[in-house]
N, C-alpha and C positions, 0 to 999 in steps of 0.2 A: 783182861775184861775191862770195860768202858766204865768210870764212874760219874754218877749223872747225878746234881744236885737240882731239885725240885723247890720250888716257893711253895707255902701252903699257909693258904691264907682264910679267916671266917671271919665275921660279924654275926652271923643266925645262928642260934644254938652251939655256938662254936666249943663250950665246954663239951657236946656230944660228935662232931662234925670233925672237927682236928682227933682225937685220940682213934674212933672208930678210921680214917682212913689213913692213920701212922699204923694201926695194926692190918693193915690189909697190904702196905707199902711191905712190913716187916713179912706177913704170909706170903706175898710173891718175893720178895727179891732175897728175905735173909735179915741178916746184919745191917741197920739202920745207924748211919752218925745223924745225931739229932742237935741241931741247934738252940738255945735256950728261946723260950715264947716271948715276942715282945708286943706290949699293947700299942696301938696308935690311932691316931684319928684316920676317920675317914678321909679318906684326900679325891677331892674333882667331885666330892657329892656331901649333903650331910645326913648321916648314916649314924647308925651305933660305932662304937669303937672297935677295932679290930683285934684280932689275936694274930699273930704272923710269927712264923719261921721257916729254917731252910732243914731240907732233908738230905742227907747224901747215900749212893748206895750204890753196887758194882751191879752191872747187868750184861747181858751178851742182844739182848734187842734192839732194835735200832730204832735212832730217834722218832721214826715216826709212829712205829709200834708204840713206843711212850708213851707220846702225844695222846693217843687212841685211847690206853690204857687211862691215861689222868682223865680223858674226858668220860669215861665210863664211869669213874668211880665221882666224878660231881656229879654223876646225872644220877648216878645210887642215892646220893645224898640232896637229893632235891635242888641241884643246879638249873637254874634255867636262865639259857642266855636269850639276851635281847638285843635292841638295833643303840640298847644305850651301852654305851662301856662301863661306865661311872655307875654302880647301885651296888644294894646289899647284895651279898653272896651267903650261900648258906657251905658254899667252898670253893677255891679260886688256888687253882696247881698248876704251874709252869716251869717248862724245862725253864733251867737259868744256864747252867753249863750241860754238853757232854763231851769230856776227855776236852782235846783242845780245838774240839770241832768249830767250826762256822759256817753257819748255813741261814741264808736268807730266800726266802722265795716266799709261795705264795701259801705254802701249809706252815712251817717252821719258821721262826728266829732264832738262830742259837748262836751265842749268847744273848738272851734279852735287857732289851734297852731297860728297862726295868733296873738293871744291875747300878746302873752310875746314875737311874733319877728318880731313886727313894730308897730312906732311909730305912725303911722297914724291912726292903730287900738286900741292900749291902751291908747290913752290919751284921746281922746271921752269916749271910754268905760266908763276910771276913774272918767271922766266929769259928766256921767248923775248916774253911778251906783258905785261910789268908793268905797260907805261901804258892798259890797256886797264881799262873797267869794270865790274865785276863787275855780270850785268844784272840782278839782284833786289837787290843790295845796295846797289847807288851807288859803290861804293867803287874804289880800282885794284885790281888785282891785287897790285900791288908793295907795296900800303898792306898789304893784308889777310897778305900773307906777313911783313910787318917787324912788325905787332903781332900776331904768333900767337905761340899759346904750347902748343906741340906737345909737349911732358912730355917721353915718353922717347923720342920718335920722333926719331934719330940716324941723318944720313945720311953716305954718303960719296961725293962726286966721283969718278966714276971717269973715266980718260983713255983713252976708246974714240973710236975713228973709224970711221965709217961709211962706205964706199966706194961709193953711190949710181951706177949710170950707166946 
């Protein structure tokens, strides 16, 4: 079975937005590996601060079913996209890996570029999945997060638990 690790990111109410769609992750797929939360600034806008981690979890769907399924559950959650990239989110899920696939076209990226240009996405990633490798690149995860060099991107660990059941 395909394991597919997800970004899941908020700024809006994010203390209710991350846990309620960590437990709707956990209701459909199961067994959740959960990356520690980290805070960070907004980047490309200025926003409130964000909460970010990565999720990982085995599924038999295929990445576009995914795709489908994340946007269903930001649009639960009051997601509304616009023509801008860069704003608040009240939640933001993208595939980052599945299995060692790569697909580029015009619905999917996988792996997203996202992975090697921010720090808020590869250092969870390296957290739950580092000896894993990066499928266009060759490289580990855990390699690509130890020689990045991320500027001003400053995170912070934050000591949240998630009560899954």
């Amino acid at each position: 079975m395909p394991r597919v690790y997800v970004s899941v990111g908020s700024n809006v109410d994010k203390e209710k937005h991350i846990p309620e769609s960590l437990q709707e992750f956990h209701d459909s797929f199961g067994d959740l590996v959960l990356s520690s939360t980290y805070l960070s600034k907004a980047v490309g806008f200025e926003g409130h601060d964000f909460h970010n981690l990565v999720v990982g979890f085995d599924t038999d769907m295929r990445p576009i079913e995914i795709a489908n399924y994340l946007r269903q559950v930001e649009s639960r959650h009051g997601r509304v996209r616009g023509k801008n990239k860069f704003n608040d989110r009240t939640l933001d899920l993208d595939i980052l890996l599945y299995d060692d696939l790569v697909i580029d076209d015009n619905e999917l990226e996988i792996p997203r570029d996202e992975i090697t240009r921010y720090a808020f996405v590869l250092e969870p990633l390296a957290e739950i999945a580092g000896d894993l490798k990066h499928p266009s690149l060759g490289v580990k995860i855990q390699g690509l997060w130890d020689d990045a060099e991320m500027g001003e991107q400053k995170l912070e660990k934050l000591k949240l638990d998630y009560n899954l059941s």
